[in-house]
N, C-alpha and C positions, 0 to 999 in steps of 0.2 A: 139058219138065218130066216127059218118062217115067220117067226115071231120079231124079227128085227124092227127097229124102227127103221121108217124109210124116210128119206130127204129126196124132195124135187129139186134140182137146182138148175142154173145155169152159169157159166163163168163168166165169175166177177159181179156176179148180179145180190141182191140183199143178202140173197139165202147164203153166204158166203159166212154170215155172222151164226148161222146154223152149225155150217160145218165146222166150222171154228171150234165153237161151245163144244162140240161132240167132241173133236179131237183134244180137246183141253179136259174132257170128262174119263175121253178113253174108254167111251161106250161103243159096244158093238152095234153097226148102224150101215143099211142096202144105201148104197149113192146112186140116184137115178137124175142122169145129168140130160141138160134139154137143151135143144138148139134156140136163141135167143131170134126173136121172141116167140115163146112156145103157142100162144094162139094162134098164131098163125102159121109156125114150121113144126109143129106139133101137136097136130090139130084133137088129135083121140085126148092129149092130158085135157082136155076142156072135161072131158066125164069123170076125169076126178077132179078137178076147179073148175068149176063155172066160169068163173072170174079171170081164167087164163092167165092168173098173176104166179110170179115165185115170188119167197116158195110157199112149200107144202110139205109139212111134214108130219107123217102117218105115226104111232104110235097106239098100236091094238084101237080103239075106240075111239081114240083124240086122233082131232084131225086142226092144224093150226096153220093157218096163213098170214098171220104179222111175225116178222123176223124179229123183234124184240119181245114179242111177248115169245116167242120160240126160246129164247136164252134164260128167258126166268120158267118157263115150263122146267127146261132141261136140267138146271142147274137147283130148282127147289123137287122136283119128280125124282130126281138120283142123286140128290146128296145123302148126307151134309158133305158140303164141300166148300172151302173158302173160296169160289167163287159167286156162291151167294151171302149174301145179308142181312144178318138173320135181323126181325123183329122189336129185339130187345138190344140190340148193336146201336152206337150214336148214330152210324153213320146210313142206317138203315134211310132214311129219307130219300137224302143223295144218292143213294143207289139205286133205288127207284126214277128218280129226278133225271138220272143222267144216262139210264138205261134207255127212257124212250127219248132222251133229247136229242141222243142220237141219230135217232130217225126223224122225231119231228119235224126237230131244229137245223140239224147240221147235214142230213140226205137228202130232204125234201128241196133244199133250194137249190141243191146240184144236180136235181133230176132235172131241174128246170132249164139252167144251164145246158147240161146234155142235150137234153132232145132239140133246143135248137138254138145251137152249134155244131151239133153233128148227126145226130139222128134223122131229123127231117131234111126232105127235101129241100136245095140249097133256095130254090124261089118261096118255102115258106119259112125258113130261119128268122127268128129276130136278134137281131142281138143287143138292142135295146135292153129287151125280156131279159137274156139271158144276164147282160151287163149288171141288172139290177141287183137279180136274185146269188149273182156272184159277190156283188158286194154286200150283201143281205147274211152272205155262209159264212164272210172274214167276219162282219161285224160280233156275229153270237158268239164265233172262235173264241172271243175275248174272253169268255168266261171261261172257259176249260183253257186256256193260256194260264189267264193268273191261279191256278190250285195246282198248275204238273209244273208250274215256275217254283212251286214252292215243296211240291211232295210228288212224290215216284208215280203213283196215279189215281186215277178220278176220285176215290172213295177215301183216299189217306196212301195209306202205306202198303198195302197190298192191292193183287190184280183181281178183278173183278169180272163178271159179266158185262159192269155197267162201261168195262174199257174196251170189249168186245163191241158194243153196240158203237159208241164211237170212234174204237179202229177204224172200223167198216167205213165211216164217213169221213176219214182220213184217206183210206186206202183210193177212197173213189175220186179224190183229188187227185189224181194221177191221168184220169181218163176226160176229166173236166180244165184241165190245164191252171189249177188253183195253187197246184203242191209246192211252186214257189215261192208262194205267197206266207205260207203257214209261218206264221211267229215262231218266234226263236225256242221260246221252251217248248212249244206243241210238236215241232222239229224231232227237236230230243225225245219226249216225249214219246212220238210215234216210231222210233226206232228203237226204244226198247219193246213196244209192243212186238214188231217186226220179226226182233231179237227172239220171240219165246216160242218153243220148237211144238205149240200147239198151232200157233200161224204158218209155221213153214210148212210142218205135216201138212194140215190145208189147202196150202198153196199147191203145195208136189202134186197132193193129191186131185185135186181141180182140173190140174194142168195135164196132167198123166190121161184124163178120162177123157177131156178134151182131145188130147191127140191120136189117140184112139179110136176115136169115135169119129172124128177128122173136122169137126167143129172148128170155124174160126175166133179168136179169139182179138178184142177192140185193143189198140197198139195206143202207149201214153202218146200225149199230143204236146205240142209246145206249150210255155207258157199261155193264160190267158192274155190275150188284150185290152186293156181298159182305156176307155177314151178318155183324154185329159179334159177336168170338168174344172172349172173356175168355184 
């Protein structure tokens, strides 16, 4: 395992779409899991990020800290493998497109959400903020509703990386109290990603290192709240 690639992670947190990709690769790979949030109950991983962000993942020379671009590292680095898209493919665009809109688009405004709702302290929560950005993550939804209304997922007919990236921003609806919300195909949709034994491995495995380790881990929340707006 000298030469392994190594994953920083924390549960439940981006790098999650890391672990995923690897278990769906079936590459051999060190899990080095970190108490949330790692700058600050973690304080040594700062000397290898700076940045004190997840993840990180190590691969001899490459060193990468965007979770989507971790998935297309991983998935063009050890193919071919149909979970990338290749080049000369139609669908190669949208696979790109939908790989980081996942993160852009559909994490980004649930981080906002999160941190306050729950994350910060309850005298600096807004939830104004958070009300927005929550209605902000349904709004984009609408696009990846109408293509898994009509085809199995993101890219057409096969699973992708680019469904990994927005699993992830599925999964995290569970922690932001959206996951009620999600349209009826997105629904569907997200339970056959669920279904496929590269997410479950992940999970097991997340959870297993977690309890282990004696990490606690952030419990779903109720539905969101949305104030009734005329």
């Amino acid at each position: 395992m000298a030469n392994a690639i190594t994953l920083y992670h924390c549960w439940g947190a981006r790098s999650f779409r890391a672990l995923w990709t690897l278990e769906e690769l079936g590459l051999k790979y060190r899990l080095e899991l970190l108490p949330f949030p790692p700058r600050v109950l973690a304080p040594e991983y700062l000397e290898l990020n700076p940045l004190g962000t997840i993840p990180l993942l190590v691969d001899g020379s490459a060193r990468i800290t965007e979770s989507a671009a971790i998935c297309q590292y991983l998935v063009t680095r050890y193919g071919p493998t149909p979970l990338a898209v290749g080049v000369d493919e139609p669908q190669y665009a949208a696979f790109l497109n939908f790989l980081h809109f996942g993160e852009a688009t559909l994490t980004f405004p649930q981080t906002i959400v999160l941190r306050y709702t729950r994350l910060e302290r309850p005298e600096k929560r807004l939830p104004q903020a958070a009300e927005d950005y929550a209605r902000w993550f349904l709004a984009r939804l609408r696009v990846v509703d109408a293509i898994v209304a009509e085809h199995p997922f993101i890219c057409g007919e096969r699973f992708t990386a680019a469904d990994i990236s927005i699993g992830f921003a599925l999964m995290l609806t569970r922690f932001t109290g959206l996951e009620d919300y999600l349209p009826t195909a997105t629904k569907a949709y997200w339970g056959r990603l669920q279904a496929r034994a590269g997410f479950q491995s992940a999970s097991a495995i997340e959870t297993d290192a977690a309890d282990r380790q004696g990490f606690g881990r952030m419990p779903p929340i109720e539905p969101f709240a949305f104030s009734k707006r005329k």
